[in-house]
C-alpha positions in Angstrom: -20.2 14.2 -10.4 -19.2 17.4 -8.1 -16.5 17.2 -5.7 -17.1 19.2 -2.8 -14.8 21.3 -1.3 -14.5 23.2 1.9 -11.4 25.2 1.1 -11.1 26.2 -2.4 -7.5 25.1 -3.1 -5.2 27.2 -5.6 -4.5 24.2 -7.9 -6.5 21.6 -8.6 -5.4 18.1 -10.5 -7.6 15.6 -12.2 -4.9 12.4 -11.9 -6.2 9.3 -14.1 -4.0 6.1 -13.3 -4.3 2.8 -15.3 -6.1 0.6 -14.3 -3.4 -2.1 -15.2 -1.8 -3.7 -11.9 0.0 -2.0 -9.8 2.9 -0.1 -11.5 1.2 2.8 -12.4 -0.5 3.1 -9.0 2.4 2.9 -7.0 4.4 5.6 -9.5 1.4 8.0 -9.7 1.1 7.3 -5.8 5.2 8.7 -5.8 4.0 11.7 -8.0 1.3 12.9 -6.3 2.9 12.5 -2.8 5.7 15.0 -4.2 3.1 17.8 -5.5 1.7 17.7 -1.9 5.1 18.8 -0.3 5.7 21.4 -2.7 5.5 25.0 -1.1 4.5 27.3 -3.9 0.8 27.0 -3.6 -1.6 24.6 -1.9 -2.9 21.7 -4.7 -5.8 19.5 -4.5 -5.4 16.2 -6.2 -8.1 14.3 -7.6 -7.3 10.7 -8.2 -9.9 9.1 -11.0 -8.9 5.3 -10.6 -10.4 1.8 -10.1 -8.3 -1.4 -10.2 -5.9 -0.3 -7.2 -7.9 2.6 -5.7 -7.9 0.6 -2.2 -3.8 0.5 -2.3 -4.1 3.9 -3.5 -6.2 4.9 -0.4 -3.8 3.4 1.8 -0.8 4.8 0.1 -2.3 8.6 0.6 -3.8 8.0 3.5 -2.2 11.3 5.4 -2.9 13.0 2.1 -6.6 12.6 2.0 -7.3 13.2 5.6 -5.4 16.7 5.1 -7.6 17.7 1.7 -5.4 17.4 -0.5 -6.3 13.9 -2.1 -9.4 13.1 -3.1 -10.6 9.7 -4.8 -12.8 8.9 -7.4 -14.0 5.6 -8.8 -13.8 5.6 -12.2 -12.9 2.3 -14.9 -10.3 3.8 -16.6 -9.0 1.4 -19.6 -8.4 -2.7 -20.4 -4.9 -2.9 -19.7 -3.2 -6.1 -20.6 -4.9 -9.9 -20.5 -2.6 -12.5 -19.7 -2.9 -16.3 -20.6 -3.8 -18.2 -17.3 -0.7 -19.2 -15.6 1.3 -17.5 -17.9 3.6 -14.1 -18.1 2.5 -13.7 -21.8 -0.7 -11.9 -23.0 -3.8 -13.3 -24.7 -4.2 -11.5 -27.8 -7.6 -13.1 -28.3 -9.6 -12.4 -24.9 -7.7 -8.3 -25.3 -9.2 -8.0 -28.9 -13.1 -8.7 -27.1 -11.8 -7.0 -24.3 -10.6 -4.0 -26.8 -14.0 -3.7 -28.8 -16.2 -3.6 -25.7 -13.8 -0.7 -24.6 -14.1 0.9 -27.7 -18.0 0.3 -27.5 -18.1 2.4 -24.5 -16.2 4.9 -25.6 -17.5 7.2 -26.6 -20.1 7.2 -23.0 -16.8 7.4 -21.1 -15.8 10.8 -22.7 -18.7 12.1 -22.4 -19.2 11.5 -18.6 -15.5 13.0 -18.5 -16.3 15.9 -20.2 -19.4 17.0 -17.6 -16.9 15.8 -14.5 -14.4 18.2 -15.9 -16.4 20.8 -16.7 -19.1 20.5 -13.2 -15.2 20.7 -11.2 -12.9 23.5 -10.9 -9.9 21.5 -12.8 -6.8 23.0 -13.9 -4.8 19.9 -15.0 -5.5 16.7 -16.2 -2.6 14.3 -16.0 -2.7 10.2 -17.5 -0.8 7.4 -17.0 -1.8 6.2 -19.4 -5.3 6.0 -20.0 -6.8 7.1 -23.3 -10.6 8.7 -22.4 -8.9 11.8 -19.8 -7.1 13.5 -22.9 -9.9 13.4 -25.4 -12.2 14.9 -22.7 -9.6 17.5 -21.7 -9.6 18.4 -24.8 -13.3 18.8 -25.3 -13.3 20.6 -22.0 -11.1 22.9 -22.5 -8.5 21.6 -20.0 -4.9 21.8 -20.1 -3.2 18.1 -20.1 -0.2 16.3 -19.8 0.7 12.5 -20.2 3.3 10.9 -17.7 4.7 7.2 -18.9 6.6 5.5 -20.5 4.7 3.9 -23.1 0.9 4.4 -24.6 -1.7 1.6 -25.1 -1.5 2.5 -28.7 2.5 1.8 -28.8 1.9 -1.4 -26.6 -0.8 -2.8 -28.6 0.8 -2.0 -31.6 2.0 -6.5 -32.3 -1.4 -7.1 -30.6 -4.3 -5.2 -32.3 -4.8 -4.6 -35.9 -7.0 -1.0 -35.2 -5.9 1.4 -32.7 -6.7 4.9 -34.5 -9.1 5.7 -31.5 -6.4 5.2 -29.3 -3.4 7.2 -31.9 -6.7 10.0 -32.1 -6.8 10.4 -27.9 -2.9 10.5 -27.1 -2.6 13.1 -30.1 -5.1 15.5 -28.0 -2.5 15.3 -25.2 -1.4 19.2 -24.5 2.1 17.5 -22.7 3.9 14.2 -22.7 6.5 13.5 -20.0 8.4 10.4 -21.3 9.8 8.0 -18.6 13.3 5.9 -18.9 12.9 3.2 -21.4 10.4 5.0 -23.4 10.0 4.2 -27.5 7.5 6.7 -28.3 6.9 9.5 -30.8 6.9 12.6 -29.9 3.8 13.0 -28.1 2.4 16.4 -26.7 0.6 19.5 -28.9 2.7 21.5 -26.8 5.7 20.3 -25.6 7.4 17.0 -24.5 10.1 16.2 -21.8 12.4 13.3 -20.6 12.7 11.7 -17.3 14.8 8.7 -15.6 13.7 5.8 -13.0 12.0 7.5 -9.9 10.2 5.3 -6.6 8.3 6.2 -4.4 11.2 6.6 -1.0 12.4 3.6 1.5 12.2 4.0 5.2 15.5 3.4 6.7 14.3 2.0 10.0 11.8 -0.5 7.8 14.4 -1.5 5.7 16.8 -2.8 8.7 13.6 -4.2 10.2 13.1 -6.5 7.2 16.5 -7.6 6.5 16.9 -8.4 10.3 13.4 -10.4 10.5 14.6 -12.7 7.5 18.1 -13.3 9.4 20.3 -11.4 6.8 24.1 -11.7 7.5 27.5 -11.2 5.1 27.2 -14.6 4.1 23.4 -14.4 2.9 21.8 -13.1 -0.3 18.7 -11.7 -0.1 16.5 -11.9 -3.5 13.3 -10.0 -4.2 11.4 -12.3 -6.8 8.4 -10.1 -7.9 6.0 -11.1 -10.7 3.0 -8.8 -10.0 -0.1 -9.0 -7.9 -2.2 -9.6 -11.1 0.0 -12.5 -12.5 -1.4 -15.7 -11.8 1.5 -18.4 -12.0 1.4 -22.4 -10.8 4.0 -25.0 -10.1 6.1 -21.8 -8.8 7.1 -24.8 -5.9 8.8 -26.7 -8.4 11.4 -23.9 -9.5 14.7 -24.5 -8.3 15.6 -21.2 -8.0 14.1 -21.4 -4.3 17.5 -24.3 -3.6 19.7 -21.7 -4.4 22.4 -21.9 -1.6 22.8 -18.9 0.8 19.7 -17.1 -0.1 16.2 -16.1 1.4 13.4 -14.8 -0.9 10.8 -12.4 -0.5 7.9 -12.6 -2.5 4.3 -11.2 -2.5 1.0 -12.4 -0.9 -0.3 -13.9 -3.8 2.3 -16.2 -4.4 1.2 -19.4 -3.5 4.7 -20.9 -2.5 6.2 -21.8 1.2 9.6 -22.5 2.1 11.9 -21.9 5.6 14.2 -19.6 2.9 10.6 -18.0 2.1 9.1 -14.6 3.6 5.9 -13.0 2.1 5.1 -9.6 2.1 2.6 -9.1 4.0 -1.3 -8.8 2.2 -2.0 -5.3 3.6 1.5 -4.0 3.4 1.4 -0.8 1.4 5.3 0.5 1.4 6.7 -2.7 -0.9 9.6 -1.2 -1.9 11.0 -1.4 1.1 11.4 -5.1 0.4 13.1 -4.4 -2.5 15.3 -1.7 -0.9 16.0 -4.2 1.6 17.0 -6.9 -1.2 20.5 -7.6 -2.6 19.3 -9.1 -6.0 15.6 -8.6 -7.5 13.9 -11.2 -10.0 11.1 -9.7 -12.2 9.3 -9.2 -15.3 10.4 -6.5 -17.1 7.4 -4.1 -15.5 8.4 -0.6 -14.9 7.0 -0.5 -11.2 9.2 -3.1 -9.8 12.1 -2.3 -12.5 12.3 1.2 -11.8 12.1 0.5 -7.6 15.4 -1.3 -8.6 16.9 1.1 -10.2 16.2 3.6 -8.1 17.6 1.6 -4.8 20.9 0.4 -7.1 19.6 -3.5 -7.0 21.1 -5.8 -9.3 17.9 -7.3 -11.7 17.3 -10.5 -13.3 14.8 -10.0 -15.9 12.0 -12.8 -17.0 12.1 -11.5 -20.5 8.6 -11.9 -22.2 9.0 -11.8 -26.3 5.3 -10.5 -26.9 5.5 -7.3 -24.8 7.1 -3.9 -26.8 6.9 -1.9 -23.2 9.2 -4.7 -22.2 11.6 -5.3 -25.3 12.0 -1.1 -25.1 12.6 -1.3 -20.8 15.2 -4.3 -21.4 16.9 -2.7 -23.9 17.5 0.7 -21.9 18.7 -1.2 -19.2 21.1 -3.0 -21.1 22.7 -0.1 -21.1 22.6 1.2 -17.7 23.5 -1.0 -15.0 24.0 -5.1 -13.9 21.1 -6.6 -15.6 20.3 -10.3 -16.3 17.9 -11.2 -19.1 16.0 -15.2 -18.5 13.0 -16.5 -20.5 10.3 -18.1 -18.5 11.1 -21.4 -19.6 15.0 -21.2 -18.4 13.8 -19.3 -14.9 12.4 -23.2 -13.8 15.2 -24.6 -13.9 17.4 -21.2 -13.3 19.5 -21.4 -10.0 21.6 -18.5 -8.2 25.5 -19.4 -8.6 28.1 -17.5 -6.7 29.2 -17.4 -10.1 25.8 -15.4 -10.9 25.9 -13.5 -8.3 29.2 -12.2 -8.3 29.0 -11.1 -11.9 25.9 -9.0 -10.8 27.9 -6.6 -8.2 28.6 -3.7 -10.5 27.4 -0.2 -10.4 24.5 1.4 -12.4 25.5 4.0 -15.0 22.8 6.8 -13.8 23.7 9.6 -12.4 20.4 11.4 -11.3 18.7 9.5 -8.2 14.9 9.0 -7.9 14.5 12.3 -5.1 16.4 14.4 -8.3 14.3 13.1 -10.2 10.7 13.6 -8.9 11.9 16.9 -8.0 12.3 17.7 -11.7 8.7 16.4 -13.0 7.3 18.0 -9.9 8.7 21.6 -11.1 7.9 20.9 -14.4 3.9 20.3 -13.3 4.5 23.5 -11.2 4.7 25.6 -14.5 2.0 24.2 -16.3 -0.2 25.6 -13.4 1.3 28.3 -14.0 0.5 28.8 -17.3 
C-alpha cells in the first residue's frame, strides 16, 4: 500500500495504536495532536489502526483535512477478551484468540515490511502492538514504543508462551514508559519516563455540561466509566445510582436510566470533558480514563480487577499519588457514596508536572529522534 502525497512533508510517522478499546486511541489521539502544533518542521502522521479508527477520524478531524493525518486500516493485535458481563478476562477464548494471532504472524510482518519500505517513513511509533517493531526492524526504520505496559508483560498470568511477543518488543529502537509502568527496560537504544497526560478540556464545554445536569454546591457529580467495550448487566440494580446528592454521567453503552442519569452522548468525541466536568470518577483501573483523572485532579474510585497486571501496577502507583479508592466488583453493587466517602476523597494529588508539561516533554523527545 502507497500513500500518496501532494506535499512531501519533512517528517513522516508510521503511528500503530492498539486495537484494545479506547484508551490507547484517545492517548495516541493526545500525542499526535501535539506533534501537529509543533513548529520545527512540518510532520505527516500516518495512523495504522482498526478497532477505533472511526473515533480516531473524528478526533483528528482538522488534522486530516490539513495533510497532516492520514488513516490506514490495518488489524493491529488481540488485545484483552473479557468474560460476558464481567470486568475480568477469559483466559480460554484469549489463548484461541492468541494462537490465530500468532498464526498470522508472520503475514502481518511481512505486509508491514513492504508498507514501510513502498512509504517514505522515518518513525515508527506503537502503543503497543507487537508486528510494527519487528517490521521496523526488518525495514530499516527507526522505532520507539509509547505505553505503559506490553502484551508480553500483560499476558504474562494469562499465557504460558509469549517469546514471539518478548522477540518483537526487544527489536524496539526506543521505549517511552508511561506512569504506572512495571516493565523492563525496553529500547536497543534508549528508554525514557513520563507521567499521566489527556488529551485537553474545553472550558466553555465543561461549564456547559455541569450546567445541563443542574450542578450546584450542594451536588456531586460522579463520572462512572467502565469502557465502551465492557459489556456489563443488572448495572440498574447497583445502589450506587441512590447515592444522595449526586448525578452520574456515564457512556452510551450503558444500558441504565435514571432522573440522576445523563449519558454521553453516542457520537460525542471530546469525553473528557465529562470527566473534567466531574467531581468524583468511578472506573476500572484503565489508563485512558485513569490518567484523564489524573490529569484534571479528580478524586477516583477504582473497581480493582485481581487478574489484570497493567491494573495491579496502575493501582499501586496511584496509591501513592493522590485520593484514590480501591472496590472489588462484587462490593461496587452494593457500594453507595457517603458524605463520609466523599469527604475523605477531597485531598490533593502528589504530582507536580501537569498533562500540557507533560506532552510537551514526549513531543520534544519524538522531535530528536527525527532528528537523528
Amino acid at each position: 500500500m502507497r500513500i500518496n502525497e501532494k506535499i512531501r512533508f519533512v517528517s513522516v510517522i508510521a503511528f500503530y495504536i492498539s486495537d484494545y478499546g479506547y484508551g490507547h486511541a484517545a492517548r495516541s489521539v493526545a500525542i499526535i495532536r501535539a506533534l501537529c502544533k509543533r513548529k520545527k518542521s512540518a510532520i505527516k502522521v500516518i495512523v495504522c489502526h482498526s478497532y477505533a479508527l472511526e473515533f480516531v477520524a473524528r478526533s483528528l478531524n482538522n488534522q486530516i483535512h490539513s495533510g497532516q493525518v492520514v488513516l490506514r486500516r490495518v488489524r493491529n493485535d488481540p488485545g484483552y477478551i473479557m468474560k460476558p458481563f464481567s470486568l475480568e478476562p477469559d483466559k480460554e477464548r484469549l489463548k484461541s484468540t492468541y494462537l490465530e494471532f500468532v498464526g498470522r504472524f508472520p503475514q502481518s510482518v511481512r505486509e508491514e515490511i513492504r508498507f514501510l519500505r513502498e512509504n517514505p517513513i522515518d518513525l515508527v511509533i506503537g502503543d503497543i502492538p507487537p508486528v510494527p517493531f519487528m517490521a521496523a526492524s526488518e525495514a530499516g526504520v527507526l522505532s520507539l514504543g509509547i505505553s505503559n505496559f506490553t502484551w508480553h508483560t500483560a499476558y504474562e498470568h494469562m499465557l504460558e508462551e509469549r517469546r514471539l511477543l518478548e522477540e518483537s518488543y526487544q527489536r524496539m529502537d526506543y521505549f517511552f514508559a508511561l506512569a504506572g509502568n512495571n516493565e523492563r527496560r525496553w529500547g536497543k537504544k534508549g528508554n525514557l519516563s513520563f507521567g499521566f497526560f489527556a488529551r485537553g478540556s474545553q472550558a466553555d464545554e465543561v461549564k456547559r455540561i455541569r450546567a445541563a445536569v443542574g450542578a450546584s454546591s450542594g451536588i456531586r457529580i460522579v463520572f462512572f466509566g467502565l469502557g465502551m467495550n465492557m459489556a456489563t448487566k443488572d448495572l440498574a440494580a447497583l445502589n450506587i445510582w441512590r447515592s444522595p446528592n449526586c448525578v452520574f454521567l456515564v457512556s452510551s453503552n450503558l444500558d441504565i436510566e435514571g432522573e440522576n442519569i445523563f449519558h454521553i452522548p453516542d457520537d460525542y468525541t471530546e469525553s473528557q470533558n465529562y470527566i473534567a466536568a466531574s467531581d468524583l470518577v468511578i472506573t476500572k483501573p484503565g489508563w485512558g480514563i485513569v490518567s484523564e483523572a489524573v490529569s484534571f485532579r479528580k478524586a477516583l474510585i477504582l473497581i480493582v480487577r485481581n487478574e489484570m497486571q497493567e491494573d495491579r501496577n496502575t493501582v499501586a502507583f496511584l496509591r501513592r499519588v493522590g485520593p484514590v479508592r480501591e472496590v472489588s466488583w462484587d462490593e461496587i453493587k452494593e457500594y453507595q457514596l457517603t458524605e463520609d466517602i466523599l469527604r475523605s476523597m477531597q485531598q490533593s494529588y502528589n504530582i507536580r508536572e501537569d498533562s500540557a508539561t507533560i506532552l510537551a516533554q514526549i513531543v520534544r523527545a519524538i522531535d530528536s529522534l527525527l532528528q537523528g
